[in-house]
FITI-62050 format. One line per 2 residues: for each residue x, y, z of C-alpha. Coordinates in nm, 4 decimals. Layout:
// residues N
X Y Z | ...
//
This chain:
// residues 508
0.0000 0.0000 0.0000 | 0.2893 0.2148 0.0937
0.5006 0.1554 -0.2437 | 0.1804 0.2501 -0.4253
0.1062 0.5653 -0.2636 | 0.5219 0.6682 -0.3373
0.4587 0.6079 -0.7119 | 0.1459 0.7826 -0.7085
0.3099 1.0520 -0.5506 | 0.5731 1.0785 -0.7827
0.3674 1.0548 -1.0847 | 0.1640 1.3335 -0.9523
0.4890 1.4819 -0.9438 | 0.6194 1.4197 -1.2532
0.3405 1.5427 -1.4472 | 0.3221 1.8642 -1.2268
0.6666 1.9004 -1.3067 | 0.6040 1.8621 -1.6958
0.3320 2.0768 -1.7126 | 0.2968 2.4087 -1.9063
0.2217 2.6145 -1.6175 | 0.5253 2.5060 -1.4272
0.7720 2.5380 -1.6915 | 0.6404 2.8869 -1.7589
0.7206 2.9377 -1.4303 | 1.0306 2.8864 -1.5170
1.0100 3.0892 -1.7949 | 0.9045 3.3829 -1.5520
1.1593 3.3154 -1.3043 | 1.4417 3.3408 -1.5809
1.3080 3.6945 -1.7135 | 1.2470 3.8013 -1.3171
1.6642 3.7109 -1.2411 | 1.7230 3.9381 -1.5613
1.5090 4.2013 -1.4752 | 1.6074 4.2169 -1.1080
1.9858 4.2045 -1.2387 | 1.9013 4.4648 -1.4981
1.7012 4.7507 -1.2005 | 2.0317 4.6756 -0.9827
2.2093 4.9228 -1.2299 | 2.5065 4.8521 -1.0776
2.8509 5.0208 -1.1513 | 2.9584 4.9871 -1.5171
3.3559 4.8210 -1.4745 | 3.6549 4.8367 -1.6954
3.5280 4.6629 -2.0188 | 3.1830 4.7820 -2.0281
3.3419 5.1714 -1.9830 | 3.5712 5.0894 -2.2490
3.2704 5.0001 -2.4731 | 3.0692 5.2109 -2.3843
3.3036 5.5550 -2.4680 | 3.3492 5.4162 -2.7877
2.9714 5.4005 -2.8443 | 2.9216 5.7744 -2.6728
3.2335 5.9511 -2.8309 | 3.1435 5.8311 -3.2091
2.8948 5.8960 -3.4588 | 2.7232 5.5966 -3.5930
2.9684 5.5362 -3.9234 | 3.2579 5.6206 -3.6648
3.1766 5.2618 -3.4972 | 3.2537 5.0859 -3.8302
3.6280 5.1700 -3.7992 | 3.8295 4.9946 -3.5276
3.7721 5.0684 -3.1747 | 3.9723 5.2264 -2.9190
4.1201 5.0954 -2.5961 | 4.1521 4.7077 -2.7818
3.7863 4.6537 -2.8300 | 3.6082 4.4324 -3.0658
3.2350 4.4100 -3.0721 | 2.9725 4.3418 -3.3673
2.8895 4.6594 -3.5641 | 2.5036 4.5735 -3.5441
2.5316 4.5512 -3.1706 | 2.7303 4.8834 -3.1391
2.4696 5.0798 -3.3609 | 2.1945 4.9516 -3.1685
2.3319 5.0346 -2.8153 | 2.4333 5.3514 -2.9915
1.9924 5.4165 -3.0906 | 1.9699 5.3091 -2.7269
2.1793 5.6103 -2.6037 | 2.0107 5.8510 -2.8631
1.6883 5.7686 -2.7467 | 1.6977 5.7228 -2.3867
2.0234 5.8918 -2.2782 | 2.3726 5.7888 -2.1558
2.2719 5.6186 -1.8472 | 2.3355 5.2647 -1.7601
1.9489 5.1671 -1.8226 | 1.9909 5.2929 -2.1806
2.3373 5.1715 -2.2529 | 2.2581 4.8030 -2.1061
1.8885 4.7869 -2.2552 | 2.0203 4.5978 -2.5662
2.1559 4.3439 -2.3650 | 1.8969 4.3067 -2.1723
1.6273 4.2539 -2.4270 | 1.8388 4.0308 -2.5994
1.8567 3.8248 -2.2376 | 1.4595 3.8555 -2.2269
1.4242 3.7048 -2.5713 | 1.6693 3.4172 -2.5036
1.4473 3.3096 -2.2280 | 1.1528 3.2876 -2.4489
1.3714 3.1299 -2.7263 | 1.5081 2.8436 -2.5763
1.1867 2.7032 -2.4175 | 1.1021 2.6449 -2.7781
1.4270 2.5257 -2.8924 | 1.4034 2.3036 -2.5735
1.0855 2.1466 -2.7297 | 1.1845 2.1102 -3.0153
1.5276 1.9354 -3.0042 | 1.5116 1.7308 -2.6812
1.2755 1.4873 -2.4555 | 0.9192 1.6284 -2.3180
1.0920 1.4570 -1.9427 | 1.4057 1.6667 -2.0159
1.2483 2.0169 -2.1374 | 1.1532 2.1395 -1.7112
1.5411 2.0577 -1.6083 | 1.6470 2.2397 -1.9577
1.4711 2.5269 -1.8532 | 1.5155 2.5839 -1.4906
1.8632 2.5387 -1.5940 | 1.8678 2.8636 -1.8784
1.6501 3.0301 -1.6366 | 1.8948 3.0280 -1.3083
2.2479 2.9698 -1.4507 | 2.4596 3.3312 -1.3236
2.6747 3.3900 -1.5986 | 2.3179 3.3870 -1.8596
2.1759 3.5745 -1.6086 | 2.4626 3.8345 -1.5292
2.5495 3.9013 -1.9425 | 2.2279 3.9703 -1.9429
2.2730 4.3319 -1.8290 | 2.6336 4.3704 -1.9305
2.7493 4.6587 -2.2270 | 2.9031 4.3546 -2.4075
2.7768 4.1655 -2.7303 | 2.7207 3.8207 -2.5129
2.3612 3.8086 -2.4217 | 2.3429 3.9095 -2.8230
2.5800 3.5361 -2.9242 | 2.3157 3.3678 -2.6732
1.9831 3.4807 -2.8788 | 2.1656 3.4717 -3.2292
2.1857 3.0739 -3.1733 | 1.8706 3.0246 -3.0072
1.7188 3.2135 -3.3071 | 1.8890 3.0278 -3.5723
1.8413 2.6826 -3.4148 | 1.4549 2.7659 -3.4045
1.4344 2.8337 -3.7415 | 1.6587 2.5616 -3.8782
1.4491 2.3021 -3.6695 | 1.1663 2.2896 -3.9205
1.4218 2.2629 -4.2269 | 1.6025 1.9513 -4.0933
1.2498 1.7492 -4.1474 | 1.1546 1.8915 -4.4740
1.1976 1.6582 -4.7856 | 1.1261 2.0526 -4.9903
1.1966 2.3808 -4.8839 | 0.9608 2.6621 -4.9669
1.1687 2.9534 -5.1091 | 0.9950 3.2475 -4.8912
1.0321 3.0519 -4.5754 | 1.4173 2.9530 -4.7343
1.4769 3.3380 -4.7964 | 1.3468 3.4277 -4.4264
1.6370 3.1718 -4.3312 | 1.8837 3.3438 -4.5209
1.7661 3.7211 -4.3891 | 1.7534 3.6116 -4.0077
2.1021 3.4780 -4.0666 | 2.2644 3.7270 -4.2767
2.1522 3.9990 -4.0296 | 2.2559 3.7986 -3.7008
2.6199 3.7853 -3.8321 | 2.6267 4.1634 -3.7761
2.5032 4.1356 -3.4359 | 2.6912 3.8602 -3.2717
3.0433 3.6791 -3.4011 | 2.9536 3.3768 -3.2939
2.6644 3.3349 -3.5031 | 2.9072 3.2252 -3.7703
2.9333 2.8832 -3.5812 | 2.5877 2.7871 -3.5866
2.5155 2.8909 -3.9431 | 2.8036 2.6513 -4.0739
2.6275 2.3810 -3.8531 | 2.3331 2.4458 -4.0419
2.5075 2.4701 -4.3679 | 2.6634 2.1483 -4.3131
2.4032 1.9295 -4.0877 | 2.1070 2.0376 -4.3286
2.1421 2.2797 -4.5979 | 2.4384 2.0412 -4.7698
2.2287 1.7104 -4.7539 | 1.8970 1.8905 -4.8449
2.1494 2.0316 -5.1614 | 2.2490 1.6408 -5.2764
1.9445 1.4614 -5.1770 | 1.7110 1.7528 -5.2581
1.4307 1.8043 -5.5114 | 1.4742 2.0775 -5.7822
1.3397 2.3634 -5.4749 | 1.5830 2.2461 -5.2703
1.9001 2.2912 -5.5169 | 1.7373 2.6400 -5.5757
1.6737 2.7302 -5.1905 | 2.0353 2.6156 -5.0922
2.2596 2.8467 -5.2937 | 2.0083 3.0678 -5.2141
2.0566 3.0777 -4.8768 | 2.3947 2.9826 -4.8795
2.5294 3.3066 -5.1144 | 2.2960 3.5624 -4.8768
2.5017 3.3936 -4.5894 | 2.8205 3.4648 -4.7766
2.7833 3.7799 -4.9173 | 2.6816 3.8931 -4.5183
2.9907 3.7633 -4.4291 | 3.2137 3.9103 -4.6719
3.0563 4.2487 -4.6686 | 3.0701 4.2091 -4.2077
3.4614 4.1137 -4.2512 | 3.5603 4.3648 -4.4838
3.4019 4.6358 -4.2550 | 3.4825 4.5027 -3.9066
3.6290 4.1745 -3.8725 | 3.9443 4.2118 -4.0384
4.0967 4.5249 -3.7800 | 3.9606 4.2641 -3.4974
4.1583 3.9776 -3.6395 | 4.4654 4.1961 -3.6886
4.5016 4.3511 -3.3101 | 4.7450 4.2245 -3.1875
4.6645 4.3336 -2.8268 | 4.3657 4.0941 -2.8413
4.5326 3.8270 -3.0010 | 4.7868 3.8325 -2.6871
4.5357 3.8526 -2.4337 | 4.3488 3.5154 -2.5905
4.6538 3.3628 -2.6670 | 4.6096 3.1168 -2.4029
4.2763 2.9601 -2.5587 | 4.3724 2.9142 -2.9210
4.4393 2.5606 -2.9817 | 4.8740 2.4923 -2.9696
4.9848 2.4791 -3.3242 | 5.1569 2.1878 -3.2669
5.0285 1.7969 -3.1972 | 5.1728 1.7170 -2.8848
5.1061 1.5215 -2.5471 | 5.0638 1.9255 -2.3841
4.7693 1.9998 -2.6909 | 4.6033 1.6694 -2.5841
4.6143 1.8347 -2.2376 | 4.4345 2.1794 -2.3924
4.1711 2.0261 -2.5290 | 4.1258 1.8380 -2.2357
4.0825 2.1047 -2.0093 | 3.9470 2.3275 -2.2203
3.6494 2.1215 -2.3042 | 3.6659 2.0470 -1.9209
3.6631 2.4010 -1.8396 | 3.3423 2.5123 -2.0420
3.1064 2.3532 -1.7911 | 3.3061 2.5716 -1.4976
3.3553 2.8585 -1.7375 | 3.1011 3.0031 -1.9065
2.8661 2.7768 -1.7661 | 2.9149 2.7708 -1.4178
2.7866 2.4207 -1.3348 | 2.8707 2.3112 -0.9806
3.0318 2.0613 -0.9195 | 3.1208 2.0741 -1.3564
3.1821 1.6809 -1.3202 | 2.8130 1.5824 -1.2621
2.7062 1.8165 -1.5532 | 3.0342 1.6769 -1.7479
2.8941 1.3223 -1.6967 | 2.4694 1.4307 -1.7846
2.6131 1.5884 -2.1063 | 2.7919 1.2832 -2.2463
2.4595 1.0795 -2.1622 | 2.2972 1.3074 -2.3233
2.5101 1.2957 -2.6431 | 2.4809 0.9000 -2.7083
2.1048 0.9463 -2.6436 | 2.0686 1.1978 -2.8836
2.3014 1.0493 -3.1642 | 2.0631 0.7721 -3.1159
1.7186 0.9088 -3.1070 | 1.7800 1.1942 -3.3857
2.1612 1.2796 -3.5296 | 2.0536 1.5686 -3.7433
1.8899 1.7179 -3.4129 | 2.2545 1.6065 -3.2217
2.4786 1.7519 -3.4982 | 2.2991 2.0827 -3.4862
2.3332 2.1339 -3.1140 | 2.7034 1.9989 -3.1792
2.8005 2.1703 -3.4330 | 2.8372 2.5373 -3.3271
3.1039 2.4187 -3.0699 | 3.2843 2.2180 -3.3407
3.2984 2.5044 -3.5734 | 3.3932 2.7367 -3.2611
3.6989 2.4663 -3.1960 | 3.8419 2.4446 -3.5409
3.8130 2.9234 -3.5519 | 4.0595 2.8490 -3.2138
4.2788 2.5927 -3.4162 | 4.2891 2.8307 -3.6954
4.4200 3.0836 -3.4320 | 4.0965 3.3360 -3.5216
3.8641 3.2833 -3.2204 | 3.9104 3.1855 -2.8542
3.8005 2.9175 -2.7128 | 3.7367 3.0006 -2.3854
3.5337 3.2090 -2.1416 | 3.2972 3.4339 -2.2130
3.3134 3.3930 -2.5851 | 3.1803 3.0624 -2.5214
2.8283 3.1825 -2.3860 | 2.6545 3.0712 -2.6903
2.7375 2.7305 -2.6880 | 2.5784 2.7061 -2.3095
2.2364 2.6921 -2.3817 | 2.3863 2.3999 -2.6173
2.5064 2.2341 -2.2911 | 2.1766 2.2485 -2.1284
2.0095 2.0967 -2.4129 | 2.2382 1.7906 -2.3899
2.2782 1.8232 -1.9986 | 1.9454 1.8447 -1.9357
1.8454 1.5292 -2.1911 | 2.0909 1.3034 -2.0123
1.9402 1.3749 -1.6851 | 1.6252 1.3208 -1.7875
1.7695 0.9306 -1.9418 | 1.9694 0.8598 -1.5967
1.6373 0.9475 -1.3910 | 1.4300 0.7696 -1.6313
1.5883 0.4309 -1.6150 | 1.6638 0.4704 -1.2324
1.3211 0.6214 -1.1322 | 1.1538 0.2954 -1.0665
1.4307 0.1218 -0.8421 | 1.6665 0.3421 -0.7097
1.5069 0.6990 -0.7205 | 1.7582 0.8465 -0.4786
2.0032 0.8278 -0.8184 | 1.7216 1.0575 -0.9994
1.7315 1.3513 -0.7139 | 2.0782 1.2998 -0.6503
2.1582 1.3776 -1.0057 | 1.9327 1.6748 -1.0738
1.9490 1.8072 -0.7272 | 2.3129 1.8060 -0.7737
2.2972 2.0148 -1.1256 | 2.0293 2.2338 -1.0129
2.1332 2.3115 -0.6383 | 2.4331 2.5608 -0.6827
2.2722 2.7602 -0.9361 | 1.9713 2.8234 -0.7698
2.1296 2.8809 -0.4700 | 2.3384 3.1456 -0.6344
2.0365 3.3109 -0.8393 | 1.8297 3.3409 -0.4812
2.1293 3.5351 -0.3574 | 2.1405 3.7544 -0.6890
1.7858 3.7951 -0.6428 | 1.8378 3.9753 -0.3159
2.1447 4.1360 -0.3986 | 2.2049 4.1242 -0.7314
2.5675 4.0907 -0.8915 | 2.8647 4.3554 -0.9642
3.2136 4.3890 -1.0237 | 3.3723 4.7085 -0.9659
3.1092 4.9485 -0.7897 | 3.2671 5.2861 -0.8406
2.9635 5.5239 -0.8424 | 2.9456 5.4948 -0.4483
3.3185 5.5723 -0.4147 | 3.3056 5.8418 -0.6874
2.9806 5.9737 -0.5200 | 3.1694 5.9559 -0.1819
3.4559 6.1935 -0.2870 | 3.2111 6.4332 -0.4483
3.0350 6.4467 -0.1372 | 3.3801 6.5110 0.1065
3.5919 6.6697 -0.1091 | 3.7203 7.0345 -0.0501
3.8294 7.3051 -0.3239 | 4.1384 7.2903 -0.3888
4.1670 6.8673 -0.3920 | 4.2965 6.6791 -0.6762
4.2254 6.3153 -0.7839 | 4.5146 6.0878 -0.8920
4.3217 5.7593 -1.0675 | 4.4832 5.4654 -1.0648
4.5385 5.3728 -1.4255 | 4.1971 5.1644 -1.5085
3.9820 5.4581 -1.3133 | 4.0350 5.6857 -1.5342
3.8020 5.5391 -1.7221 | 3.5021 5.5185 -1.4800
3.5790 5.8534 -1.4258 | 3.5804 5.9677 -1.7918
3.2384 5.8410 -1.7794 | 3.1006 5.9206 -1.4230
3.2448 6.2730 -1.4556 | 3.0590 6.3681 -1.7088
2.7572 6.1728 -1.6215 | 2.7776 6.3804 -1.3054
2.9177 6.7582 -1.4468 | 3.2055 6.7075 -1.2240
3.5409 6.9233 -1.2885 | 3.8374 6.8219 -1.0827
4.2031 6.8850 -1.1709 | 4.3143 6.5058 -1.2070
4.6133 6.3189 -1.2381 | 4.6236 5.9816 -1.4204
4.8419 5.7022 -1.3026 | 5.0033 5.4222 -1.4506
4.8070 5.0643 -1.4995 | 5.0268 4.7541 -1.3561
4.8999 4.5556 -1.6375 | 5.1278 4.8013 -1.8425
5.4575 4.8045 -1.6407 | 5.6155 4.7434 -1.3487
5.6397 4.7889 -0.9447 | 5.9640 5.0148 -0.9866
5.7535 5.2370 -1.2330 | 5.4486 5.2539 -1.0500
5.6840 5.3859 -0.7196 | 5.8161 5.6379 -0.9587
5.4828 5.7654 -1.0653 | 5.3720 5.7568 -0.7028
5.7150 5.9634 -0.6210 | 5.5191 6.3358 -0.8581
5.2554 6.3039 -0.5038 | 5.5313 6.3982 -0.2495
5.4668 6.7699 -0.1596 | 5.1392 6.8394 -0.2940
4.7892 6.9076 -0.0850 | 4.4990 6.7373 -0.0507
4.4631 6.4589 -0.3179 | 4.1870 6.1875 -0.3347
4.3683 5.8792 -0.4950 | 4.1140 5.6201 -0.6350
4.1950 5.2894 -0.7379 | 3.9377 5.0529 -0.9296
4.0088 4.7112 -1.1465 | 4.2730 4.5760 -0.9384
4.4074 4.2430 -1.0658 | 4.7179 4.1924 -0.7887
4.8815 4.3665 -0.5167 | 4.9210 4.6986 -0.6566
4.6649 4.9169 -0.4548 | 4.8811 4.7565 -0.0936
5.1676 4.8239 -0.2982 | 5.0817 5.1961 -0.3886
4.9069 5.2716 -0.0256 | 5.2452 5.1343 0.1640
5.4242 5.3663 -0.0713 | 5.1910 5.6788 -0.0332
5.1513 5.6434 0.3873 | 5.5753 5.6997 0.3385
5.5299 6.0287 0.1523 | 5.2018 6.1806 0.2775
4.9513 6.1488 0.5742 | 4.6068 5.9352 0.5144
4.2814 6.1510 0.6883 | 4.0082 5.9365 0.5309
3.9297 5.6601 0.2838 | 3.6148 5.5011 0.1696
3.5606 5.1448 -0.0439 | 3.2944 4.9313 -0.2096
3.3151 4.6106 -0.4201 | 3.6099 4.6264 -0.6463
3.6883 5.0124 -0.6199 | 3.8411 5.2215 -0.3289
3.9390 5.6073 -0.2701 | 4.1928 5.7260 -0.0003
4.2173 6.0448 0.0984 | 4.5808 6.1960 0.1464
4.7588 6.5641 0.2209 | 5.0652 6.5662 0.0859
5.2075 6.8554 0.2625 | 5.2511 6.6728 0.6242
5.4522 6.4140 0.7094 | 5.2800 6.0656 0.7755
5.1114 6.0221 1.0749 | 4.8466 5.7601 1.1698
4.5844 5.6448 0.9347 | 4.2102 5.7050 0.8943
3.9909 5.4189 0.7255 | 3.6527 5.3954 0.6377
//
């Protein structure tokens, strides 16, 4: 009697589960996190700023020539963030709307995509997952093309679904392919990967098996794809692919030139490293082990439907062997939602075969992959992520300062401040320090050394990436005399007079 009323219990589960009010729940959960993430407005840090004075200090055809301070983004996505500003002002609202509706969209997206390309029992996990991972959540409201690589292949997948069973392709709904597609490439660089999956996985077969539409649809699409491309490289691409700052900085995640034991030992943790980094699974070995489940199950059950969701990835590998995209990080947020798809479906297998005898495998499993993430997106909820929060330490100094104080910025602040101060009508006389990503300790004590003898100066430190701010204050308490300092997540201002001797410290 007892064993019955379990399994009824868990069927009543399992359908509640599986229903379409709960999984748009899900759905509303996911766009809540965004919008919660988005209303934070948080600080913008050093490679949003960076951005976003390109977008503010050039006209619209000034952001098809090659951007200052090493940035690359897709021209589509500039100009839009650019309408953004135009129409709503430089705030952070306006400059991180773009992203944000792309995030918004993605949501929506995938729980079709989910539908469409895995299990019913694996679509709830799918999208619970998508709805609470952080880093889809946190790119959601970020001044960087990311969120817009997310949507592109959620978009494209959707739309290629319906081609991969077709024995004939309609030309309208074959040219609507080929428009969504061309247009994406200008809004996310990634998009590249998943339209040479489709190429290959459908458009190629359709091409040889095809009826006499078919051969005409193909080119069709195919040459609108092309001539995008050509047209996007010759405009953008090309100054991206010849910086050679930002070939340095992703050196590390190109693929070694060489065939060695140490590029076995890459690729190893590289394709490790994508379920820490961009996807953030905790612990990345239980999602590791769902995914490759989910990979044999899918090869089985439908390989058109696998290759597509593989193929972006594989396409994304071969750019880093070719030494013309990174595989790594950030740049890799597109091909998440692609782990969740095959996550998700081998979850759903595992708890499928172990349901009936051994159930505590089930919620181990997919209490395991869903745990951390939610845990994480409750916190965000409540206090929502940033990075470097220099408004309150900017706001601080306007608030204390005296005439007659100066501001020394620590390298990387200067351009928070570029942006704040304006944003705020601010004009202080200020000095601009040195960045330790750029030189040395001995330098950075020099540039320290021009402080000794002058008055009251606020010195304000933001992006630190070592020891340089204990560095620089153990320096500056020799040569001047700390009355007051104030921090916040990731930023920091001390206040110093230069004219006295040093004396004991204030902190705040």
């Amino acid at each position: 009697m007892e064993q019955r009323l379990n399994i009824g219990l868990m069927a009543r589960a399992g359908t509640l589960l599986s229903s379409r009010g709960f999984i748009l729940a899900l759905v509303a959960a996911g766009i809540a996190l965004r919008l919660l993430q988005y209303l934070a407005n948080r600080s913008l840090w050093l490679d949003e700023l960076r951005l976003t004075l390109n977008i503010l200090e050039r006209s619209y055809a000034g952001l098809t020539s090659p951007l200052d301070y090493n940035q690359g983004a897709p021209i589509g996505f500039l100009l839009l963030v650019k309408a953004s500003t135009e129409l709503f002002g430089r705030s952070e609202y306006a400059l991180r709307l773009v992203p944000f509706i792309f995030g918004i969209v993605s949501v929506l997206l995938f729980y079709r995509v989910a539908r469409d390309f895995i299990v019913p029992s694996a679509v709830p996990l799918a999208v619970a997952l998508f709805a609470i991972l952080p880093p889809l959540v946190y790119y959601s409201s970020e001044v960087k093309q990311y969120s817009g690589d997310v949507m592109a292949t959620l978009l494209l997948l959707g739309m290629a679904r319906p081609f991969a069973a077709a024995r004939a392709y309609a030309i309208p709904r074959a040219l609507l392919l080929a428009l969504v597609g061309a247009v994406t490439l200008w809004i996310s660089h990634a998009a590249v990967f998943t339209l040479a999956g489709i190429g290959v996985v459908i458009l190629l077969p359709s091409f040889v098996r095809g009826d006499r539409r078919s051969r005409l649809a193909v080119p069709l699409v195919a040459g609108i794809w092309m001539l995008s491309l050509t047209a996007f490289y010759q405009v953008s691409l090309r100054h991206i692919a010849s910086n050679q700052m930002l070939l340095q900085y992703w050196n590390q995640d190109f693929v070694p030139p060489s065939l060695s034991v140490s590029t076995a030992k890459w690729l190893v943790t590289h394709v490790a490293d994508l379920f820490a980094d961009p996807a953030h699974f905790r612990p990345p070995g239980v999602a590791m082990f769902a995914f490759a489940v989910g990979c044999a199950v899918a090869f089985l059950r439908n390989r058109s439907r696998f290759w597509l969701m593989i193929s972006p990835l594989a396409f994304a590998f071969l750019a880093a062997a070719l030494q013309k995209y990174p595989f790594g990080g950030r740049l890799l947020l597109f091909a998440v939602p692609l782990l969740i798809l095959l996550v998700a479906e081998g979850a759903a297998i595992v708890a499928g075969i172990t349901w009936d005898r051994a159930p505590a495998i089930a919620v181990i499993l997919v209490g395991l992959l869903v745990f951390y993430p939610a845990t994480e997106a409750l916190e965000s909820a409540v206090a929502p992520k940033g990075r470097e929060e220099i408004k309150p330490v900017l706001a601080y100094v306007m608030a204390h300062r005296r005439d007659g104080d100066e501001l020394y910025l620590y390298g990387p602040a200067r351009f928070a401040f570029q942006y704040y101060a304006v944003m705020g009508g601010w004009k202080l006389p200020v000095m601009v320090g040195v960045d330790m990503q750029a030189t040395e300790y001995s330098t950075l004590g020099d540039d320290l050394e021009r402080l000794r003898g002058r008055g009251r100066m606020w010195v304000i430190f933001s992006h630190i990436r070592g020891d340089e701010d204990k560095f620089s204050l153990f320096y500056l308490d020799r040569i001047g005399h700390r009355t007051d300092a104030f921090s916040a997540q990731g930023a920091a201002a001390y206040l110093y007079d230069f004219r006295e001797g040093p004396q004991g410290t204030v902190g705040r």
